[in-house]
VOZA-312456 format. One record per residue (C-alpha): residue number from 1; residue in three letters; x, y, z. Coordinates in steps of 0.001 Angstrom, whole numbers. Layout:
N
+-----+-----+---------+---------+---------+
|   i |  aa |       u |       v |       w |
+-----+-----+---------+---------+---------+
| NUM | ala |       X |       Y |       Z |
...
+-----+-----+---------+---------+---------+
REM end
This chain:
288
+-----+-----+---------+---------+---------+
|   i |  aa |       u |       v |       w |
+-----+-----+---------+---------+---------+
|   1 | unk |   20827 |    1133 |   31725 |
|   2 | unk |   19444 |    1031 |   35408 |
|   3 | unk |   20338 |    3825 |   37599 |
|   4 | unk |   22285 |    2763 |   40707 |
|   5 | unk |   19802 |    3891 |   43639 |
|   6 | unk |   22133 |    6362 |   45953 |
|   7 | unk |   23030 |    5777 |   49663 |
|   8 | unk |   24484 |    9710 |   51034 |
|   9 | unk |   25161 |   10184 |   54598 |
|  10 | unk |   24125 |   13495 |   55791 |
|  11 | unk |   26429 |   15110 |   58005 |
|  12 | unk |   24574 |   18185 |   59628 |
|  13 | unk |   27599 |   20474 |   61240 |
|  14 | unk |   27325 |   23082 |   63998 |
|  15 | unk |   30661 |   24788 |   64407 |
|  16 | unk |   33215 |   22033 |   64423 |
|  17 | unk |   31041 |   19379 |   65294 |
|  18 | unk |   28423 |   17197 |   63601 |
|  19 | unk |   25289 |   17385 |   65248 |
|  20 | unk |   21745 |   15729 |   65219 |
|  21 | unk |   18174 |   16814 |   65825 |
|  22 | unk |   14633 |   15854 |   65686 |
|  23 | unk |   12610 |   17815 |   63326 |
|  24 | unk |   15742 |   19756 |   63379 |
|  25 | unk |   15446 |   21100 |   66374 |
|  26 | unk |   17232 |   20292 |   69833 |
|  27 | unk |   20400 |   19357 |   67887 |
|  28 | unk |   22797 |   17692 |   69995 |
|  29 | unk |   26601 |   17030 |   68881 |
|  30 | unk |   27345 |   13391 |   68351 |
|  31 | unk |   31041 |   13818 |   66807 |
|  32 | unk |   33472 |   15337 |   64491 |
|  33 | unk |   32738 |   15183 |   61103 |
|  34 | unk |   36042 |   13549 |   59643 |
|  35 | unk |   35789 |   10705 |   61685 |
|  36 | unk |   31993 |   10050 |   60170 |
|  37 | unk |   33236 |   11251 |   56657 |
|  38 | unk |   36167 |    8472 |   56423 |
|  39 | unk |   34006 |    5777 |   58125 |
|  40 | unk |   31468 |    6357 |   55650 |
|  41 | unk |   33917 |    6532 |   52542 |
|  42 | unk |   35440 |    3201 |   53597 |
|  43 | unk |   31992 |    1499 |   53727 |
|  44 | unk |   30861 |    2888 |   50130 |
|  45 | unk |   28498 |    5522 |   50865 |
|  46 | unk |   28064 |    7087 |   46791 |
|  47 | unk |   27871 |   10938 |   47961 |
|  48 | unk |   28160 |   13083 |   51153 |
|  49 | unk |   25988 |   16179 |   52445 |
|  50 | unk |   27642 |   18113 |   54368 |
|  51 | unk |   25075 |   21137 |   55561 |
|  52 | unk |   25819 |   24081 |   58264 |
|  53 | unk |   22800 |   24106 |   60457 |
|  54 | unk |   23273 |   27949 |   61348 |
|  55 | unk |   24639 |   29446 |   58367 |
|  56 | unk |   21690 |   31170 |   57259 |
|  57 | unk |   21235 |   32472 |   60689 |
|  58 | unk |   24886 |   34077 |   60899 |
|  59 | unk |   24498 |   34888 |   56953 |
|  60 | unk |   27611 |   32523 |   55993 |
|  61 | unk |   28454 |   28935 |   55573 |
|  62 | unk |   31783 |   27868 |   58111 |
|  63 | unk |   32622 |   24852 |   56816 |
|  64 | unk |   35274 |   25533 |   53678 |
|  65 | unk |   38247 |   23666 |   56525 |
|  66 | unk |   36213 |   20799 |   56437 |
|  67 | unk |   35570 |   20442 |   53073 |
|  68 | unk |   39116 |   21038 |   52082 |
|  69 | unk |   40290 |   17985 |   54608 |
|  70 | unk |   37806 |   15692 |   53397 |
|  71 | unk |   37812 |   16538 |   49713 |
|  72 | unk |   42112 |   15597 |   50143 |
|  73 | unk |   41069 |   12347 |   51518 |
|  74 | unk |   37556 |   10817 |   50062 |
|  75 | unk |   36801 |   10813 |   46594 |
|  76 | unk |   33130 |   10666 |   45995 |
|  77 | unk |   30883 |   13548 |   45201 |
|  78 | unk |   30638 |   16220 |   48386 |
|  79 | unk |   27511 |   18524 |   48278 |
|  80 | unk |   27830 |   21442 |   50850 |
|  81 | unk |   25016 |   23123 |   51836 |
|  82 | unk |   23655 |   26468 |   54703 |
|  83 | unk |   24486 |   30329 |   53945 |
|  84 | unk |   25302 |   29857 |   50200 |
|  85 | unk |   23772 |   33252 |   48860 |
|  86 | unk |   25764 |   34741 |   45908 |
|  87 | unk |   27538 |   32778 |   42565 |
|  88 | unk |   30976 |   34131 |   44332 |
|  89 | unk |   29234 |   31803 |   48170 |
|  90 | unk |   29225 |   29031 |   45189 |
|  91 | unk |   32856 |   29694 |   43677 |
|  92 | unk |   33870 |   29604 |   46709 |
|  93 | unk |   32593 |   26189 |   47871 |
|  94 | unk |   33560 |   24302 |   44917 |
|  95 | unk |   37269 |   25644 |   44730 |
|  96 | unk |   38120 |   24139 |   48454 |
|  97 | unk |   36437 |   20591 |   46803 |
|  98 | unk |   32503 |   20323 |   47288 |
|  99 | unk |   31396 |   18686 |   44069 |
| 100 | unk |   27787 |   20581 |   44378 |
| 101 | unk |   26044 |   23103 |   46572 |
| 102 | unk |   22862 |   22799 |   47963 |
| 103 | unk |   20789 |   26190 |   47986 |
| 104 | unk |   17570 |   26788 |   50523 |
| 105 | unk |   16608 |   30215 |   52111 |
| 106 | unk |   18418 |   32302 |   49501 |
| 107 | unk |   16230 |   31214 |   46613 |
| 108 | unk |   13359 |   32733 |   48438 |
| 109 | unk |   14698 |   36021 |   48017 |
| 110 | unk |   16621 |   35714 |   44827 |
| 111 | unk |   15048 |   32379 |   42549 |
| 112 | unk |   17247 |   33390 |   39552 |
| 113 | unk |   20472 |   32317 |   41578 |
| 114 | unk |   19430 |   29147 |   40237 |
| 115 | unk |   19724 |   29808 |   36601 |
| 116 | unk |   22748 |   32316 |   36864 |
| 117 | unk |   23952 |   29424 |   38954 |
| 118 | unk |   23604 |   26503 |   36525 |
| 119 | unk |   24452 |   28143 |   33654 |
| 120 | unk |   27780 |   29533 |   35386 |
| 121 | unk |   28780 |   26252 |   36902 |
| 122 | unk |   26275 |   23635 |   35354 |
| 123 | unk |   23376 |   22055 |   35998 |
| 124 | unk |   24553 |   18895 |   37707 |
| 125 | unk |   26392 |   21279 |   40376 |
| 126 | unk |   23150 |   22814 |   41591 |
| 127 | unk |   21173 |   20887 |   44498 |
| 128 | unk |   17961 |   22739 |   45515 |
| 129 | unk |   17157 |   21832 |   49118 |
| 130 | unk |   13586 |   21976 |   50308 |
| 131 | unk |   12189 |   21869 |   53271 |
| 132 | unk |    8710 |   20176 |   53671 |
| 133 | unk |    6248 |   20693 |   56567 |
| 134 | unk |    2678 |   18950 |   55610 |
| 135 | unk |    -109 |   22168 |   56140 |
| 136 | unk |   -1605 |   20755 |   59687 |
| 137 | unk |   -5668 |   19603 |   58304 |
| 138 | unk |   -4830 |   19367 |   54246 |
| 139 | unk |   -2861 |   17559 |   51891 |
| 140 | unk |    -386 |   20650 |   51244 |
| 141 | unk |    3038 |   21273 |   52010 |
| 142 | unk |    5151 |   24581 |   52503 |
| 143 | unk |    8404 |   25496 |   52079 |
| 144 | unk |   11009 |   26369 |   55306 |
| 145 | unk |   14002 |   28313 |   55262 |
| 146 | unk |   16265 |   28888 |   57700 |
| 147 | unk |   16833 |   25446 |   58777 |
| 148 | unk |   13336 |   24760 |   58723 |
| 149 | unk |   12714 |   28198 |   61328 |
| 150 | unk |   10968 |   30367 |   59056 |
| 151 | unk |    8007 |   29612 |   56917 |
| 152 | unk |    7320 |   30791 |   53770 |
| 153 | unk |    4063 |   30159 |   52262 |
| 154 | unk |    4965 |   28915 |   49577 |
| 155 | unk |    3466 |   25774 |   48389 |
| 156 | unk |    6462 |   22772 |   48110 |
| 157 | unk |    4938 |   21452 |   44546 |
| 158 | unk |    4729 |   24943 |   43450 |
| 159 | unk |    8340 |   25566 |   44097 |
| 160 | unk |    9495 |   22405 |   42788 |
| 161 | unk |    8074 |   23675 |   39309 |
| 162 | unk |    9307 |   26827 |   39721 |
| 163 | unk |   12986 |   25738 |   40574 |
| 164 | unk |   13098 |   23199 |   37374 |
| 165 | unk |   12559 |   25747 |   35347 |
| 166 | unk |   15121 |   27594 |   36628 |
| 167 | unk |   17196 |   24791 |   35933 |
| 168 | unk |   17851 |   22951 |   39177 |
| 169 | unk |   20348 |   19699 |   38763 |
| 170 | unk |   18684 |   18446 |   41788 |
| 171 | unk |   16022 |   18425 |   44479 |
| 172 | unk |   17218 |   17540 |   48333 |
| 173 | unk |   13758 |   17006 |   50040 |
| 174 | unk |   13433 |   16541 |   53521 |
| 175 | unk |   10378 |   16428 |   55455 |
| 176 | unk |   10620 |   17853 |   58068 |
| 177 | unk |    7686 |   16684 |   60077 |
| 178 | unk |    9657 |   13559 |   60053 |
| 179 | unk |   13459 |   14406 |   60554 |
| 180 | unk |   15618 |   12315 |   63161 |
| 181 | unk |   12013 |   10927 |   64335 |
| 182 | unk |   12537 |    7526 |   62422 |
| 183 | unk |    9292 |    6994 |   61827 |
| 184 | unk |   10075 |    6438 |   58061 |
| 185 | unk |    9786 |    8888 |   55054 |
| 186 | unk |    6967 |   10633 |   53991 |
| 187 | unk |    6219 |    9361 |   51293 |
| 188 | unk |    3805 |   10828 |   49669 |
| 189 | unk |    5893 |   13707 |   49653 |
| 190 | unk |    8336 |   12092 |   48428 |
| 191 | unk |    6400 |   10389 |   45494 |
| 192 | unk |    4377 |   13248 |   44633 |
| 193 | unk |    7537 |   15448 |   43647 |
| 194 | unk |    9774 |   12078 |   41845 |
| 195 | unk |    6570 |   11747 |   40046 |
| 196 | unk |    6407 |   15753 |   38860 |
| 197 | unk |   10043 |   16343 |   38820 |
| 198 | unk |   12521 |   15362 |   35783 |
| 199 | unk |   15238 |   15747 |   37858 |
| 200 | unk |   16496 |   13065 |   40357 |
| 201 | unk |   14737 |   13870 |   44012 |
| 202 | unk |   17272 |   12915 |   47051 |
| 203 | unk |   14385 |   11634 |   49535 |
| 204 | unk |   15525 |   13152 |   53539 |
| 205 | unk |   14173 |   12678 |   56911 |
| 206 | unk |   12483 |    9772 |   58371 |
| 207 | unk |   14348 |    6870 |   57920 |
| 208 | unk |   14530 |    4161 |   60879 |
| 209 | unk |   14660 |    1040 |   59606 |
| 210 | unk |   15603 |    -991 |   56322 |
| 211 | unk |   12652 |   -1091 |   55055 |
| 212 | unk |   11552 |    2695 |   54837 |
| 213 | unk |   14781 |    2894 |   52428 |
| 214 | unk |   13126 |    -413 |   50351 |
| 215 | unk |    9841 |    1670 |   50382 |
| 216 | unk |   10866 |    5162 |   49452 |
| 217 | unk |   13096 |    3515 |   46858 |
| 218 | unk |   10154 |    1194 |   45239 |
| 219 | unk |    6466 |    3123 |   46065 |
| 220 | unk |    8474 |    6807 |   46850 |
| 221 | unk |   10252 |    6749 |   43276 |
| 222 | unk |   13197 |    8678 |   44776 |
| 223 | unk |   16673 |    8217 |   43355 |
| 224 | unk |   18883 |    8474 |   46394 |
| 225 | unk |   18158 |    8823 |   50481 |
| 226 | unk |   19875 |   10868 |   52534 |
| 227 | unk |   20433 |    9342 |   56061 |
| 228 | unk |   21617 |   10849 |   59122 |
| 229 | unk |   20660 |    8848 |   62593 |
| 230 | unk |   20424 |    5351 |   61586 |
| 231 | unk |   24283 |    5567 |   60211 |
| 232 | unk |   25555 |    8313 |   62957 |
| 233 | unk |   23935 |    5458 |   65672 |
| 234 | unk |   25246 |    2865 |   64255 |
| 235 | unk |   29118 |    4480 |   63708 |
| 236 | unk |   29018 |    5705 |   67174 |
| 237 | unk |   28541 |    2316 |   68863 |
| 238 | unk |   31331 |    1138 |   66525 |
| 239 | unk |   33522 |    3543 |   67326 |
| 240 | unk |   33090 |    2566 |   71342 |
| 241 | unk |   33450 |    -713 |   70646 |
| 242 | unk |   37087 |    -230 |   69304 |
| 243 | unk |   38387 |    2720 |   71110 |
| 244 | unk |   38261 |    4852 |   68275 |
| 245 | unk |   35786 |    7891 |   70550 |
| 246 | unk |   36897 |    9125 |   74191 |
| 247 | unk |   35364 |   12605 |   73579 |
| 248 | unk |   33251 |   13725 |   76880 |
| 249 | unk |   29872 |   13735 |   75823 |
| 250 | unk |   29800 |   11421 |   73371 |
| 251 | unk |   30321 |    8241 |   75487 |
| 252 | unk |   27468 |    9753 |   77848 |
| 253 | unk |   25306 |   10229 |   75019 |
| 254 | unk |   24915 |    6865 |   73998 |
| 255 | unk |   25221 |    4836 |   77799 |
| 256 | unk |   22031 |    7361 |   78769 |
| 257 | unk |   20372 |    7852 |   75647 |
| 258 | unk |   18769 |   11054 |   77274 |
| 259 | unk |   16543 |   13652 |   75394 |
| 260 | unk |   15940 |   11519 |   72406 |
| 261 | unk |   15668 |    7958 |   73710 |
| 262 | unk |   12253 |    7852 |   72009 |
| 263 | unk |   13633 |    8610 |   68398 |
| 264 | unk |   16707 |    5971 |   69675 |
| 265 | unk |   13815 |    3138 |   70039 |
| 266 | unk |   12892 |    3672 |   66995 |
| 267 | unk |   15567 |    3900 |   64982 |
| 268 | unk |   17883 |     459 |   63990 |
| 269 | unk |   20946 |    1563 |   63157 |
| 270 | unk |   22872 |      40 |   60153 |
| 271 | unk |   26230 |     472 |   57736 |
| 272 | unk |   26044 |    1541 |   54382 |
| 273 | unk |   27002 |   -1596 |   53536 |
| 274 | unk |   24436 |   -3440 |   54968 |
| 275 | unk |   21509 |   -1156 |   53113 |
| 276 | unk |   23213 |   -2005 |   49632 |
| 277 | unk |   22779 |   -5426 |   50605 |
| 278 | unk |   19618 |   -5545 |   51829 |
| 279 | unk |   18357 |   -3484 |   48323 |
| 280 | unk |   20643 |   -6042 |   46159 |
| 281 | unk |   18529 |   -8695 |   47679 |
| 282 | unk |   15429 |   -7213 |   46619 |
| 283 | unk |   16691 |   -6407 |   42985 |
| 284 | unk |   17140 |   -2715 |   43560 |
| 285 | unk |   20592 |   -1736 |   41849 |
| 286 | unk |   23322 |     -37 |   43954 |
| 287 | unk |   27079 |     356 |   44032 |
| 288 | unk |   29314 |   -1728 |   45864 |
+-----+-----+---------+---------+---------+
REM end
């Protein structure tokens, strides 16, 4: 049987807010997160990310009250992500109603998390979450932490073979060269690790238009995107339209366009719906 190709908003939060950056950095708050999180429910998004852009700074993750109001109110897989450090970070998560965690800077320090971690929990619970910068000159990658403000050294490809092993459920990659930028995914990065990996790869970062999600699902071989701006753009004006946002800020944000009005031409923002439809029409199997 054909494996539905995935559609997962990704709300980044900072404090009570989600927020948005470009090559996550200059984050800016566009709204609160259960406003996005229904919106997105309603219009058949198959998962949620929900990840706390400072979490590994502080050395926790802050967003257990937001996972336990959405998980009472949308019923699709939630993945929660930032500061997860220690099986008890993990028990933790999943007993307020994330579905799966997704692990970054701790695995640097401690890689066996990942097995104690599947075999505690399971496999299909455990999201390893890389993130990609291209090595400025050569065809290599390495590995962030930290919300992509520490390098590592380590070399992505190497890591991805190092976390299967382990026995990783599944691989959140996001390039970072191309977050929020909307310049579309990179996909060779993307491609290179389906390709390697026997786990399904969740492709992140880039995506501006229809067609980049066509293209990393067809020549990227990735088995689900995870989309930030083009859906967060695309709520916000909808929200304006019927009344539904009055927060100062917000309103200001999207009249000016300031700070990021390049990334804002590039981007064309869409539903959920209207990506499942444009990859039924080209014979690429969702759910709707």
């Amino acid at each position: 049987m054909t494996k539905n190709f995935r559609i997962i908003p990704r709300l980044d939060i900072k404090g009570p807010n989600v927020v948005k950056g470009i090559k996550m950095e200059g984050l800016r708050v566009v709204g609160r997160p259960e406003l996005f999180a229904a919106k997105y429910y309603q219009d058949f998004a198959d998962e949620l990310v929900y990840i706390d852009t400072v979490a590994s700074l502080y050395g926790r993750n802050s967003l257990s009250e937001i996972i336990h109001r959405a998980a009472e109110q949308i019923f699709i897989p939630l993945t929660v992500g930032g500061g997860i450090r220690t099986i008890e970070d993990i028990r933790n998560i999943l007993r307020v109603g994330a579905d799966k965690v997704a692990i970054n800077t701790a695995l640097f320090s401690n890689p066996e998390l990942i097995k104690e971690a599947s075999e505690s929990f399971g496999a299909q619970c455990i999201v390893v979450s890389i993130q990609a910068r291209k090595v400025y000159g050569t065809d290599k990658y390495e590995c962030l932490t930290d919300n992509a403000r520490e390098n590592t050294g380590v070399d992505v490809f190497e890591w991805v073979e190092r976390v299967v092993e382990l026995g990783a459920g599944e691989i959140l990659l996001t390039s970072v060269d191309r977050d929020g930028t909307g310049t579309g995914f990179d996909q060779e990065l993307v491609r290179r690790v389906s390709e390697f990996a026997p786990i399904p790869v969740i492709a992140s970062g880039g995506a501006g238009n229809l067609q980049h999600i066509e293209n990393i699902a067809t020549e990227g071989k990735a088995d689900a995107v995870c989309i930030g701006s083009m859906l967060h753009y695309d709520l916000l004006h909808y929200m304006e339209e019927n009344g539904l946002y009055t927060e100062e800020g917000n309103i200001d944000f999207l009249k000016k366009k300031r700070g990021d009005s390049q990334a804002r031409k590039t981007i064309q923002p869409t539903s959920i719906q209207n990506i499942k439809k444009y990859l039924l029409e080209r014979e690429i199997s969702v759910r709707l």
